[in-house]
mmCIF file as Biopython writes it, N, C-alpha, C and O atoms, coordinates in Angstrom:
data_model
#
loop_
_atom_site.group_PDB
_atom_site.id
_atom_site.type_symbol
_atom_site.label_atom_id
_atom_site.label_alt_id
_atom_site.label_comp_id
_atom_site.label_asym_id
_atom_site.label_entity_id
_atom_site.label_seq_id
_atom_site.pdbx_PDB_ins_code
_atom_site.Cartn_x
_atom_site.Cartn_y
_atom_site.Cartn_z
_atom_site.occupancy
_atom_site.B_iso_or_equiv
_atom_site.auth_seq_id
_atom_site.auth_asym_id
_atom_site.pdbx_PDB_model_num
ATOM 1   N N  . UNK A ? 1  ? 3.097   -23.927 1.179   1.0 0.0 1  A 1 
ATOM 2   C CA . UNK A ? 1  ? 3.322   -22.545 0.778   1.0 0.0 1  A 1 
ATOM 3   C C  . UNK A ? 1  ? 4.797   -22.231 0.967   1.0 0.0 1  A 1 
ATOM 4   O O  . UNK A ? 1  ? 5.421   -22.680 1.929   1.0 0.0 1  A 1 
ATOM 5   N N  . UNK A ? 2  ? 5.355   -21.447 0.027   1.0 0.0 2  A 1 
ATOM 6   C CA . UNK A ? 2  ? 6.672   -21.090 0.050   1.0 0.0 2  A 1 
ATOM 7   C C  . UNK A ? 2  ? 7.070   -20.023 1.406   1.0 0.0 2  A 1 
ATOM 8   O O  . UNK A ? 2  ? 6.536   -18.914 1.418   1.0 0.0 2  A 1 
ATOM 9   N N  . UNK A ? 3  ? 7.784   -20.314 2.250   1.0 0.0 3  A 1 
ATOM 10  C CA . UNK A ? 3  ? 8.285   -19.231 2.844   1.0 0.0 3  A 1 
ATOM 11  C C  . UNK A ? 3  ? 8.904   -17.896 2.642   1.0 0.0 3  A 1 
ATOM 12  O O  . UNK A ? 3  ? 8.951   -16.931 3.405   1.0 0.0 3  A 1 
ATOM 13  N N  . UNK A ? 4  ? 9.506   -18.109 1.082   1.0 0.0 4  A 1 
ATOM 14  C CA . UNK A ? 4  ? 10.415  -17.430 1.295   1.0 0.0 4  A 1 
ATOM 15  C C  . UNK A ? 4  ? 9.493   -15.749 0.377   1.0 0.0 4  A 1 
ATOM 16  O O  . UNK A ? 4  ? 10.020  -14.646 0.229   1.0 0.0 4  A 1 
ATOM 17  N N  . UNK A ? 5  ? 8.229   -16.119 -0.007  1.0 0.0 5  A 1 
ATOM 18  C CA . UNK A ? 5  ? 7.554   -15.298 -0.581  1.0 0.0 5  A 1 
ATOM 19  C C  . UNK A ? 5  ? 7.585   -13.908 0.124   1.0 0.0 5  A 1 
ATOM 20  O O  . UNK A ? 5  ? 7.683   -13.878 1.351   1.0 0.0 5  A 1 
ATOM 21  N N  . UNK A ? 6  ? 7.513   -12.856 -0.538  1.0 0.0 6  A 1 
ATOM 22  C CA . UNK A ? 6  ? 7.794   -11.331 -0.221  1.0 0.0 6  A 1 
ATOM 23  C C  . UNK A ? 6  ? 6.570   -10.814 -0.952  1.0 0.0 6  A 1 
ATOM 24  O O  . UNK A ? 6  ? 6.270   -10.875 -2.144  1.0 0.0 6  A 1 
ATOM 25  N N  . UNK A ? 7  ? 5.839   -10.196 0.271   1.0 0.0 7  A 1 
ATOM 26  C CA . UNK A ? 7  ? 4.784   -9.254  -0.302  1.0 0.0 7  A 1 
ATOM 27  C C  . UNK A ? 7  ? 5.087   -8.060  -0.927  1.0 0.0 7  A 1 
ATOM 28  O O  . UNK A ? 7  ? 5.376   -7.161  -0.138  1.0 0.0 7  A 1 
ATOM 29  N N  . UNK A ? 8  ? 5.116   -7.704  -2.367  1.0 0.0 8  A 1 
ATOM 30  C CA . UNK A ? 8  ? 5.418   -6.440  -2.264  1.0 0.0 8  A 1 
ATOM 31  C C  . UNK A ? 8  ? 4.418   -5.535  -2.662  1.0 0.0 8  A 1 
ATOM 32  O O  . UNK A ? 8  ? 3.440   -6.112  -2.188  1.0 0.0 8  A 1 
ATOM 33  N N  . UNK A ? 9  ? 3.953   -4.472  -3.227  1.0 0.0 9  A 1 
ATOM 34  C CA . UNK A ? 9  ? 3.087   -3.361  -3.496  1.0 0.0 9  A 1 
ATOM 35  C C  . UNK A ? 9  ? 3.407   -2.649  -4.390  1.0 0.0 9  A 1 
ATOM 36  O O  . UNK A ? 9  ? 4.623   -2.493  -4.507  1.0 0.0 9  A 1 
ATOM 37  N N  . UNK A ? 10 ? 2.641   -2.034  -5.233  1.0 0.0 10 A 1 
ATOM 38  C CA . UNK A ? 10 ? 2.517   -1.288  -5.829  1.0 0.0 10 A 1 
ATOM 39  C C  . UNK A ? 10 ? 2.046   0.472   -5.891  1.0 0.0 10 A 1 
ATOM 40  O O  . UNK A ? 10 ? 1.717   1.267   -6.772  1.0 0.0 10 A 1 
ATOM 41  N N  . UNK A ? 11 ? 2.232   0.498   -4.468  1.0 0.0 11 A 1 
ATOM 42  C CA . UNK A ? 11 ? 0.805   2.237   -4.035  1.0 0.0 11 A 1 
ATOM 43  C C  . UNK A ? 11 ? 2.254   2.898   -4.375  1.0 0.0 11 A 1 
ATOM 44  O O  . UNK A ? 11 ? 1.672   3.983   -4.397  1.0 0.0 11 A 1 
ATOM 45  N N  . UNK A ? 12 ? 3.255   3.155   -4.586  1.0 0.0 12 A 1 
ATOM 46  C CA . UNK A ? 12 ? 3.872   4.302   -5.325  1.0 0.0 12 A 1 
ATOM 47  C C  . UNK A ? 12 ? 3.440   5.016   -6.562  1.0 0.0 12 A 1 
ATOM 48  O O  . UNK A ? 12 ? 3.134   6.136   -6.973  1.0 0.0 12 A 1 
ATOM 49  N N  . UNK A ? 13 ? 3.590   3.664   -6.971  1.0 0.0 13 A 1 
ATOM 50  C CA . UNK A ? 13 ? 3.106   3.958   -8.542  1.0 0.0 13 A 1 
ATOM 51  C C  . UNK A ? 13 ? 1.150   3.826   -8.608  1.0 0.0 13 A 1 
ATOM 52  O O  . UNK A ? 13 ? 0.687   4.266   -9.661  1.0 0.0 13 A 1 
ATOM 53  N N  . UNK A ? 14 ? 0.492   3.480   -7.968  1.0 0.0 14 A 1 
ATOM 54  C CA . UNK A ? 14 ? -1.080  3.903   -7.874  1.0 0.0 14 A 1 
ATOM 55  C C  . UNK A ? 14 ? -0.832  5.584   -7.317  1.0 0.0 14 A 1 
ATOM 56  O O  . UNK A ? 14 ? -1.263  6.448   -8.080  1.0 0.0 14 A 1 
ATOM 57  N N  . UNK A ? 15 ? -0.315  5.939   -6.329  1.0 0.0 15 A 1 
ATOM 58  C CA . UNK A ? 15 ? -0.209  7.202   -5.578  1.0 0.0 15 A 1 
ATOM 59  C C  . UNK A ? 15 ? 0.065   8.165   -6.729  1.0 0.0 15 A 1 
ATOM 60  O O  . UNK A ? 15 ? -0.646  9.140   -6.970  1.0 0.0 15 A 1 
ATOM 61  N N  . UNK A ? 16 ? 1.498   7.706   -7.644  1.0 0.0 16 A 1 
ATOM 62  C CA . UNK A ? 16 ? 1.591   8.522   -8.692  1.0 0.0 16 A 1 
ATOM 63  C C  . UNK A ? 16 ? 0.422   9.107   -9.511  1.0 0.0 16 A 1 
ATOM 64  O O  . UNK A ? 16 ? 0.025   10.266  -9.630  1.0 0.0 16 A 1 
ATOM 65  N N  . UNK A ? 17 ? -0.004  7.940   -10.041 1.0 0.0 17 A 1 
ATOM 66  C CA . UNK A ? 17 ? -0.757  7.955   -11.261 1.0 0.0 17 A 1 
ATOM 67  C C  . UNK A ? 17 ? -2.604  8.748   -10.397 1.0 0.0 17 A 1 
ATOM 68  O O  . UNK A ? 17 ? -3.611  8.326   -10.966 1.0 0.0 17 A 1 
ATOM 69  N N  . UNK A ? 18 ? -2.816  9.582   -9.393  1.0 0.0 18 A 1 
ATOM 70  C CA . UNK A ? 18 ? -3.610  9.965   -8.809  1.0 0.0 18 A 1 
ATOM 71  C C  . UNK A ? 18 ? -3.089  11.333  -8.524  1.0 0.0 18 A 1 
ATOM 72  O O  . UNK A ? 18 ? -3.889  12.215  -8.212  1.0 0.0 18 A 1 
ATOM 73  N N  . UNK A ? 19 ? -1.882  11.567  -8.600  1.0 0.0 19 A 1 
ATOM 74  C CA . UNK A ? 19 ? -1.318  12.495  -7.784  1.0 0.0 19 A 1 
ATOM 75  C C  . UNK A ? 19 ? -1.280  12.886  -6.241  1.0 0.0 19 A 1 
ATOM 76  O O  . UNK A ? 19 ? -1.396  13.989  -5.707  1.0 0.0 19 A 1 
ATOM 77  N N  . UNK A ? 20 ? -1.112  11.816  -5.786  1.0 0.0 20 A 1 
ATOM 78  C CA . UNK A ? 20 ? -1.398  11.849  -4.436  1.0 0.0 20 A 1 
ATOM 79  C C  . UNK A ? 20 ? -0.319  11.570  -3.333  1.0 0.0 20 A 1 
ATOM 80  O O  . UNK A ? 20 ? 0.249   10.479  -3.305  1.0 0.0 20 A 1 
ATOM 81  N N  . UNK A ? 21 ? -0.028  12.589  -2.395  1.0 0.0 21 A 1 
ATOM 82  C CA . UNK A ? 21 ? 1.547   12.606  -1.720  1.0 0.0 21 A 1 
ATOM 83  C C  . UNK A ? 21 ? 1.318   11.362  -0.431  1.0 0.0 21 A 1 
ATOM 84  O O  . UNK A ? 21 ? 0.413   11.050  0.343   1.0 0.0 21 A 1 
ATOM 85  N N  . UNK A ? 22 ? 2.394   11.005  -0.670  1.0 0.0 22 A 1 
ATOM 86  C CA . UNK A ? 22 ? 2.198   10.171  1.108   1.0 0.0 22 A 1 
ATOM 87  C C  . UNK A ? 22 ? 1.432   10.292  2.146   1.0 0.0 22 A 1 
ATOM 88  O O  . UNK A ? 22 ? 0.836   9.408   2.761   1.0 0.0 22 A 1 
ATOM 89  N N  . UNK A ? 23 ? 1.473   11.818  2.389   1.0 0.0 23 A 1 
ATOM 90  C CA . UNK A ? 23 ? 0.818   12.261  3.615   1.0 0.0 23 A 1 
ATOM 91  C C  . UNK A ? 23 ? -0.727  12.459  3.432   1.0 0.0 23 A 1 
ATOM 92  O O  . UNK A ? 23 ? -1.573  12.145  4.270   1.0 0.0 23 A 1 
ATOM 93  N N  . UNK A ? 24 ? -0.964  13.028  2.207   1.0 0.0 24 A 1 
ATOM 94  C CA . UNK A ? 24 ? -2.197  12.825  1.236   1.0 0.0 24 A 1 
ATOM 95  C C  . UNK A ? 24 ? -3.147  11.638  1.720   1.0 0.0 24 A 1 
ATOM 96  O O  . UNK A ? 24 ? -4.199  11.679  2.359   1.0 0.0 24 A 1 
ATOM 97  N N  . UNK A ? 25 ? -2.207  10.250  1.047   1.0 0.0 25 A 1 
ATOM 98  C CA . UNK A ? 25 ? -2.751  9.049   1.085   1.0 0.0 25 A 1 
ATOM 99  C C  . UNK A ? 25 ? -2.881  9.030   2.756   1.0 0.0 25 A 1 
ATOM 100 O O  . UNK A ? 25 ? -3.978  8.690   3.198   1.0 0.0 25 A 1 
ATOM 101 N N  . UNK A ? 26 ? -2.038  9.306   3.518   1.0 0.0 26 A 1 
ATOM 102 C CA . UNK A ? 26 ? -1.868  8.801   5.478   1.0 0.0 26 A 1 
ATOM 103 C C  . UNK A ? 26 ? -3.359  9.477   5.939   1.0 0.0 26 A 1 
ATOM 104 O O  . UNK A ? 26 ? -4.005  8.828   6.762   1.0 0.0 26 A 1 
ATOM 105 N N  . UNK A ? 27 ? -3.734  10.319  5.611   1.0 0.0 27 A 1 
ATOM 106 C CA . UNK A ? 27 ? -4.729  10.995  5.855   1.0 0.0 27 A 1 
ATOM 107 C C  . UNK A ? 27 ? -6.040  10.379  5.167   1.0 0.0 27 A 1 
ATOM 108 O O  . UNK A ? 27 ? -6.991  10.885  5.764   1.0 0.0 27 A 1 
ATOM 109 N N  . UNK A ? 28 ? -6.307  9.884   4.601   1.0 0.0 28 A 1 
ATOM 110 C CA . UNK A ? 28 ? -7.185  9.640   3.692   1.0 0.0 28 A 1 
ATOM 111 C C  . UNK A ? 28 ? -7.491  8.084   4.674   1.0 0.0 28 A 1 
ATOM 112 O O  . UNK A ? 28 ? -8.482  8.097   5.404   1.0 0.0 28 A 1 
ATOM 113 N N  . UNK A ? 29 ? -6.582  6.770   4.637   1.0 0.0 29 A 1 
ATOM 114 C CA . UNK A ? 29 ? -7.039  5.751   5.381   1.0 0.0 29 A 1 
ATOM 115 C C  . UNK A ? 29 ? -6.495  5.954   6.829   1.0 0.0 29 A 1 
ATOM 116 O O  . UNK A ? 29 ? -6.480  5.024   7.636   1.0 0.0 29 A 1 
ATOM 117 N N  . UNK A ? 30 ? -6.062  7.167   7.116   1.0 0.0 30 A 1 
ATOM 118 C CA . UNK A ? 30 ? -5.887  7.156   9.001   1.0 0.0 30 A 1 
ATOM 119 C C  . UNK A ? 30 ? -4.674  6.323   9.131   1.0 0.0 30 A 1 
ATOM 120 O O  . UNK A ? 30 ? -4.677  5.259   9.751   1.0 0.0 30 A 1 
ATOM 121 N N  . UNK A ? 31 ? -3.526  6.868   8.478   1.0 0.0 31 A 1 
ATOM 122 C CA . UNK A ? 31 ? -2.176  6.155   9.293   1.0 0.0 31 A 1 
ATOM 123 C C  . UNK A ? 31 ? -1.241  7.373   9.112   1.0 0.0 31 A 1 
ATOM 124 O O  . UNK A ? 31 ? -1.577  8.481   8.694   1.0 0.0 31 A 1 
ATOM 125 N N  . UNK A ? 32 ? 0.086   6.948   9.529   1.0 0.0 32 A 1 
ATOM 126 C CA . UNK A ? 32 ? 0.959   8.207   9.407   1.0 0.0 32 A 1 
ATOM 127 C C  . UNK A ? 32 ? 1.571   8.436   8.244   1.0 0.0 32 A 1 
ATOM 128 O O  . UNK A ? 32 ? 1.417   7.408   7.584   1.0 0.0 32 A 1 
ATOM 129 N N  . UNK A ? 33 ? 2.403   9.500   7.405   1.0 0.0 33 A 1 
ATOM 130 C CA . UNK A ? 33 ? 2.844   9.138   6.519   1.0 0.0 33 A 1 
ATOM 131 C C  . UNK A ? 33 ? 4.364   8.412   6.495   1.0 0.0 33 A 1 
ATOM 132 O O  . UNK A ? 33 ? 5.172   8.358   5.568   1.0 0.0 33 A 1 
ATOM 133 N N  . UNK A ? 34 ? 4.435   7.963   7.637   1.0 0.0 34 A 1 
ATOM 134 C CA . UNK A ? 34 ? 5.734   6.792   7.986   1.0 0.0 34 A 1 
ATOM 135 C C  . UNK A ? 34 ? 5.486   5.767   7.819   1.0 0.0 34 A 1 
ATOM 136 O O  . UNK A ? 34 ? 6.363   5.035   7.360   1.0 0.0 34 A 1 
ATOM 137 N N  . UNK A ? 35 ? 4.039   5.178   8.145   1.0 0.0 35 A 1 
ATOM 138 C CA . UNK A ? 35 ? 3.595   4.229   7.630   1.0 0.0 35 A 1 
ATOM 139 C C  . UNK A ? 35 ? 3.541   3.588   6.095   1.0 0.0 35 A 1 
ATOM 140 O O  . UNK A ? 35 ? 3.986   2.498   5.734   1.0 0.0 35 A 1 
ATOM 141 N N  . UNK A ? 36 ? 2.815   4.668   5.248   1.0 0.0 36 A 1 
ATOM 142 C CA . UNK A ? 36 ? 2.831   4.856   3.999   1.0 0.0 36 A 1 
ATOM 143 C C  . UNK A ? 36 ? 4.067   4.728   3.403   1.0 0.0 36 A 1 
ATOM 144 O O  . UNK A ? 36 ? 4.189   3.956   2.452   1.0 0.0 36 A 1 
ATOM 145 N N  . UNK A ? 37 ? 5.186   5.490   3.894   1.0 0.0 37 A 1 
ATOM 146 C CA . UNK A ? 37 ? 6.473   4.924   3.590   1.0 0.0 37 A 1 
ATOM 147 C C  . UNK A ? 37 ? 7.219   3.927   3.571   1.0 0.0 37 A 1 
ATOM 148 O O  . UNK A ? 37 ? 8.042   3.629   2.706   1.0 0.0 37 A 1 
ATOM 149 N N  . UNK A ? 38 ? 6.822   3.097   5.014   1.0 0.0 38 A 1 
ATOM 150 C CA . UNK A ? 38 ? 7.405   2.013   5.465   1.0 0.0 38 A 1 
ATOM 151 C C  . UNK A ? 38 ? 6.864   0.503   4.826   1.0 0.0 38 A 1 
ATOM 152 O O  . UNK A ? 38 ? 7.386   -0.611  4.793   1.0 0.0 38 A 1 
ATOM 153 N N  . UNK A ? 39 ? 5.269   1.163   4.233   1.0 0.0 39 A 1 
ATOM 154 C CA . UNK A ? 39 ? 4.433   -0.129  3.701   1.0 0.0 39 A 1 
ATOM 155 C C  . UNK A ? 39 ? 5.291   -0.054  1.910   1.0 0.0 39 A 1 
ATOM 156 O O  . UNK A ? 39 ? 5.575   -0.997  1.173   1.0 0.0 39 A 1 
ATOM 157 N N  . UNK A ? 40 ? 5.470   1.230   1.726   1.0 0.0 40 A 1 
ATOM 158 C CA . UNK A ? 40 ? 5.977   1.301   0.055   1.0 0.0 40 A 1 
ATOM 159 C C  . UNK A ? 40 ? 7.127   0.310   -0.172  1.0 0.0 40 A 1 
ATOM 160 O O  . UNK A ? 40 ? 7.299   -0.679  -0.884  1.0 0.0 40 A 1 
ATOM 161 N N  . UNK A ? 41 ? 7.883   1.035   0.791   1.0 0.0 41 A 1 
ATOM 162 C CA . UNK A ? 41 ? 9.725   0.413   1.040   1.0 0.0 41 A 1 
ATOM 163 C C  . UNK A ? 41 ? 9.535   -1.294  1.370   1.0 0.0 41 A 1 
ATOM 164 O O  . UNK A ? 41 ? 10.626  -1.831  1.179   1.0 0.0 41 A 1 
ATOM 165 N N  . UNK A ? 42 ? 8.710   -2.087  1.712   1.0 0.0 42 A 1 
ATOM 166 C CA . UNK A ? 42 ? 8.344   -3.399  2.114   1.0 0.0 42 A 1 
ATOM 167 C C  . UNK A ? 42 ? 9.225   -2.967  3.154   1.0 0.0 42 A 1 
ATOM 168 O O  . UNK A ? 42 ? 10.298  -3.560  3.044   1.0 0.0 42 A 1 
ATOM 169 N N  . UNK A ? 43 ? 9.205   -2.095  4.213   1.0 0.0 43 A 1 
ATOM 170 C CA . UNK A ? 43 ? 9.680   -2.381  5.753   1.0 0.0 43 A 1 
ATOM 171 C C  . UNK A ? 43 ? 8.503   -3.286  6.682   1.0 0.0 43 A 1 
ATOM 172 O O  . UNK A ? 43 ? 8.761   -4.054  7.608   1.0 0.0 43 A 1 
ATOM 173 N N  . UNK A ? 44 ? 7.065   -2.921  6.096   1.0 0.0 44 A 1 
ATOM 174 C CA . UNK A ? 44 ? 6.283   -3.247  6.677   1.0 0.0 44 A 1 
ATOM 175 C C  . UNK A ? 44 ? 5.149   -3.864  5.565   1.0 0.0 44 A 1 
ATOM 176 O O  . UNK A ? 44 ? 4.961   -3.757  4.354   1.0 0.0 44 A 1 
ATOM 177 N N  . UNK A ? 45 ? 4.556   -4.519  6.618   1.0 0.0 45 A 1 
ATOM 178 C CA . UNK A ? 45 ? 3.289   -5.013  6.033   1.0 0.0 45 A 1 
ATOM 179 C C  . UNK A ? 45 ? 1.902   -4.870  6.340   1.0 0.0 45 A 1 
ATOM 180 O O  . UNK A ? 45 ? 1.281   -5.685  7.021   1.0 0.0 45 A 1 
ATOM 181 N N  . UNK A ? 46 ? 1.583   -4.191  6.010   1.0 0.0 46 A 1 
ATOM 182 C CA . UNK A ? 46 ? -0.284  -3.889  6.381   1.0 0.0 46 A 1 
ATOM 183 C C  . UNK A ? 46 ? -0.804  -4.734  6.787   1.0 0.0 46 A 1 
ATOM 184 O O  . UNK A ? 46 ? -0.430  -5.860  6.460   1.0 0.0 46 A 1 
ATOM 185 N N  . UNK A ? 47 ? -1.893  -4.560  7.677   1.0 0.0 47 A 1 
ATOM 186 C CA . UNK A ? 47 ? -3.178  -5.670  7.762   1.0 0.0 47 A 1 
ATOM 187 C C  . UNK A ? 47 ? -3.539  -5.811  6.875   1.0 0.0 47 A 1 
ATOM 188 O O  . UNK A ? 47 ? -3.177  -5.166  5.891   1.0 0.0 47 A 1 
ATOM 189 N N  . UNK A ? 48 ? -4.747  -7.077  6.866   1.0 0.0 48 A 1 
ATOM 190 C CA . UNK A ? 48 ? -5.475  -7.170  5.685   1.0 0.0 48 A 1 
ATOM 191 C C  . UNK A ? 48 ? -6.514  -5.749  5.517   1.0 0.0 48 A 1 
ATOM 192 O O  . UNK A ? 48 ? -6.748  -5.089  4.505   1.0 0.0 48 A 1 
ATOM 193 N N  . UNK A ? 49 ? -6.988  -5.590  6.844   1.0 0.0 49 A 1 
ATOM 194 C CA . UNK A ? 49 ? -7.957  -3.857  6.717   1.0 0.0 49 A 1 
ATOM 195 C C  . UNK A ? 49 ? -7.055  -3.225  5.959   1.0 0.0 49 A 1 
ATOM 196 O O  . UNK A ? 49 ? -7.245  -3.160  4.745   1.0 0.0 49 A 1 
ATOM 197 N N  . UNK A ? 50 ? -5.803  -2.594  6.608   1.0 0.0 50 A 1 
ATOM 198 C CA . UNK A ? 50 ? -5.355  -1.519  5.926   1.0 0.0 50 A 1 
ATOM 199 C C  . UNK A ? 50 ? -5.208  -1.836  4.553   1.0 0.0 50 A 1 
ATOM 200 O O  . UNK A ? 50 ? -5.487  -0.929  3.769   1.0 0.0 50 A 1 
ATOM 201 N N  . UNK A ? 51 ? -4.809  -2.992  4.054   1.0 0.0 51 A 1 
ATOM 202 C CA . UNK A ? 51 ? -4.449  -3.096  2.678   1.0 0.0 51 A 1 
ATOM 203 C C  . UNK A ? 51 ? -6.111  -3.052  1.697   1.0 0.0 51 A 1 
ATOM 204 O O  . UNK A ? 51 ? -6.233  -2.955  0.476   1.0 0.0 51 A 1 
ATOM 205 N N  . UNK A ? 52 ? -6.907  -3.132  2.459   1.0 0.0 52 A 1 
ATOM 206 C CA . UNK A ? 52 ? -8.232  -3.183  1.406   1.0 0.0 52 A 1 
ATOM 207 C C  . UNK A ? 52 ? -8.375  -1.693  1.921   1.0 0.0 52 A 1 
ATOM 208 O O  . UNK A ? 52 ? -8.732  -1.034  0.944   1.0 0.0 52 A 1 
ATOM 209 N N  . UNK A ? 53 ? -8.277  -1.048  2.795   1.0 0.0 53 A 1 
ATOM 210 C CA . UNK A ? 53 ? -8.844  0.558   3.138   1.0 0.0 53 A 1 
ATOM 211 C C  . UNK A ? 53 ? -7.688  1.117   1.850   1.0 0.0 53 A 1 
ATOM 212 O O  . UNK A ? 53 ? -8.121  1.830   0.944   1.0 0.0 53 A 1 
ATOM 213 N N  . UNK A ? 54 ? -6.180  0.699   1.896   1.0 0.0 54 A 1 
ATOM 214 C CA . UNK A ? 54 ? -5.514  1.454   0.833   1.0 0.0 54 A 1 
ATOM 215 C C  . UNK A ? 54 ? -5.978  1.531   -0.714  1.0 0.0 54 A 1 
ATOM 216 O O  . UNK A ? 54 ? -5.967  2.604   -1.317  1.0 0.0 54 A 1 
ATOM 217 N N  . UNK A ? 55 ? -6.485  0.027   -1.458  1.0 0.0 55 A 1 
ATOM 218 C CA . UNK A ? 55 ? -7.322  -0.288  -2.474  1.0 0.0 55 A 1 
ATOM 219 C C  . UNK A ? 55 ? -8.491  0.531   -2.540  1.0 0.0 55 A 1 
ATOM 220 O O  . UNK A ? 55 ? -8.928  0.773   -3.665  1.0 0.0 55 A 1 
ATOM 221 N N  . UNK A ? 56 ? -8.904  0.862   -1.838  1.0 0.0 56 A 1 
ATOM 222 C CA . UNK A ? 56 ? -10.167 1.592   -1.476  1.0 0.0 56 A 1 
ATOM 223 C C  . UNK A ? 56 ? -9.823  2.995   -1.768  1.0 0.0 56 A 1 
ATOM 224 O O  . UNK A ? 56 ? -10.579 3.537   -2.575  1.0 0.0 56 A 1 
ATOM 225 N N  . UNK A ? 57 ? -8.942  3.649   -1.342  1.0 0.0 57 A 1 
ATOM 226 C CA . UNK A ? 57 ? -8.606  4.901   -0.851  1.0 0.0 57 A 1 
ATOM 227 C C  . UNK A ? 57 ? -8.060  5.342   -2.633  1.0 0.0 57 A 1 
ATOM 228 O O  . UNK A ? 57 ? -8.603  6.342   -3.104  1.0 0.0 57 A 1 
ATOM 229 N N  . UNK A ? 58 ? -7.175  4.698   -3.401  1.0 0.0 58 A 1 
ATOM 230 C CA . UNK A ? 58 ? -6.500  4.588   -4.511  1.0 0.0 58 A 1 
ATOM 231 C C  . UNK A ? 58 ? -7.678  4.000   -5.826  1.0 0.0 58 A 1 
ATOM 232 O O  . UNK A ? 58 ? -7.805  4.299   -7.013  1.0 0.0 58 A 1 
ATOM 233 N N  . UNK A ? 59 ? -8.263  3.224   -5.082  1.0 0.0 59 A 1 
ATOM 234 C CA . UNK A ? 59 ? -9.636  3.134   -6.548  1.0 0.0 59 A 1 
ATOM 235 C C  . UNK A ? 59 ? -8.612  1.508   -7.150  1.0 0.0 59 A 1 
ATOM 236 O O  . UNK A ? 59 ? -8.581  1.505   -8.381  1.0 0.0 59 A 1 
ATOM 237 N N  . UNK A ? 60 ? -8.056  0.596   -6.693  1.0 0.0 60 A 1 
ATOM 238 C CA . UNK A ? 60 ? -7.244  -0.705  -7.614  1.0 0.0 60 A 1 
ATOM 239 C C  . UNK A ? 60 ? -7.868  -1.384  -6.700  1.0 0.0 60 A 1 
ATOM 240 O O  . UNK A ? 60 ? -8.155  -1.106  -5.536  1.0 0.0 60 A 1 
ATOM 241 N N  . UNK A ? 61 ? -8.091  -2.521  -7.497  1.0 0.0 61 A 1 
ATOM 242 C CA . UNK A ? 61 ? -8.059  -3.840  -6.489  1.0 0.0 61 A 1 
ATOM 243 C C  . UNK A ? 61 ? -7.098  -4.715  -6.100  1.0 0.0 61 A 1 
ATOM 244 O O  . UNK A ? 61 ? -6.150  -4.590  -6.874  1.0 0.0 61 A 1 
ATOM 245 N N  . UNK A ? 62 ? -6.889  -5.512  -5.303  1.0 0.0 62 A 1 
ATOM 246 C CA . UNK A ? 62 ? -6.173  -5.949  -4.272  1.0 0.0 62 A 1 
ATOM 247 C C  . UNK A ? 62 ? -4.786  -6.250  -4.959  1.0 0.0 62 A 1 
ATOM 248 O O  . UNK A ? 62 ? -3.636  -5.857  -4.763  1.0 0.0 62 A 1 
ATOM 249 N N  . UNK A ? 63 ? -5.365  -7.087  -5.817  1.0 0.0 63 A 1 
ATOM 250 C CA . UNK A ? 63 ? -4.609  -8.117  -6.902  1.0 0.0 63 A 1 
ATOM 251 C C  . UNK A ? 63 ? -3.675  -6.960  -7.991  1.0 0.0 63 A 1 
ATOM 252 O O  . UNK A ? 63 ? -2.678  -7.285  -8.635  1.0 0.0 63 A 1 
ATOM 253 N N  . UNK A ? 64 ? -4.141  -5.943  -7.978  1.0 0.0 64 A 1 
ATOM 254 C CA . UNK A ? 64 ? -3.509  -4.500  -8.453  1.0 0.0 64 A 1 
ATOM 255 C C  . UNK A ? 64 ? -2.493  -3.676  -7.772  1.0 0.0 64 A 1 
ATOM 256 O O  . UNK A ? 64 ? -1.622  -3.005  -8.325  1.0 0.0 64 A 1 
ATOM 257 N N  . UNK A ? 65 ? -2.700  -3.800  -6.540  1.0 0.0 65 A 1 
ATOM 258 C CA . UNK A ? 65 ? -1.813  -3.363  -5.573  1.0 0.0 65 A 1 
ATOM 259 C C  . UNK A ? 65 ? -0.810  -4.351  -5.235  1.0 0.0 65 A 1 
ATOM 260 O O  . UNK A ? 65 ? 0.363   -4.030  -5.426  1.0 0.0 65 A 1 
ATOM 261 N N  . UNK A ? 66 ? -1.076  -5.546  -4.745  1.0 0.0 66 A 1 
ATOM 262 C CA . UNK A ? 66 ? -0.254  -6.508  -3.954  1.0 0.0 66 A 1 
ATOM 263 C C  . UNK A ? 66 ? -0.059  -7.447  -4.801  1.0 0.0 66 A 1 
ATOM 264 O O  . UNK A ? 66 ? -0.957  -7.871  -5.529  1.0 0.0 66 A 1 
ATOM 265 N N  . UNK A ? 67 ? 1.617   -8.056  -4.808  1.0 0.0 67 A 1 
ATOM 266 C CA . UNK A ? 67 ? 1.529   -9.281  -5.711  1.0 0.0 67 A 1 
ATOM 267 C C  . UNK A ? 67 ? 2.952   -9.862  -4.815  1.0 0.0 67 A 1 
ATOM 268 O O  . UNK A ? 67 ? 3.700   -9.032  -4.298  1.0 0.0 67 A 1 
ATOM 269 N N  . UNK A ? 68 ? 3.195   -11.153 -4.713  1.0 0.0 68 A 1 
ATOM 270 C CA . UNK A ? 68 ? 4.536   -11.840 -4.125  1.0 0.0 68 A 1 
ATOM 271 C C  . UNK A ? 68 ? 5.407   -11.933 -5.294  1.0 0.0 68 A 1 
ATOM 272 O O  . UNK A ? 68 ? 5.158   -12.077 -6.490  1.0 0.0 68 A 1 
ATOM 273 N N  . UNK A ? 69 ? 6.477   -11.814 -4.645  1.0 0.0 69 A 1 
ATOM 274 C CA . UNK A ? 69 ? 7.961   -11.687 -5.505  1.0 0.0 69 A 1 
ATOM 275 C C  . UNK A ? 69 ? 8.384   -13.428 -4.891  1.0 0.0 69 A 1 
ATOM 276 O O  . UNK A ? 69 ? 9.450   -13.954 -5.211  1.0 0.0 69 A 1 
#
């Protein structure tokens, strides 16, 4: 497996297309909306829970949300 792979995400643009604010979404799977920020920006990386509770929360599947750069 490549190391140098970068998870990145897509929940900006799912969040958009729902109308749904950061804090919106933080509330909805139980994190902060710093989190939500920090997972958008690739500062951070979700668990695998949080990333299927976010799929969940947004209505995409995984493979919709998350893809490596």
């Amino acid at each position: 497996m490549n190391d140098e792979l970068i998870l990145k995400n897509r929940i900006r643009v799912a969040r958009a297309e729902r109308n749904i604010s950061q804090g919106e979404l933080a509330k909805m799977v139980g994190v902060s909306r710093q989190t939500i920020s920090s997972i958008e920006t690739g500062a951070f990386n979700p668990t695998a829970k949080l990333a299927l509770v976010l799929c969940i929360a947004l209505e995409k599947k995984f493979e919709e949300l998350f893809y490596f750069d």
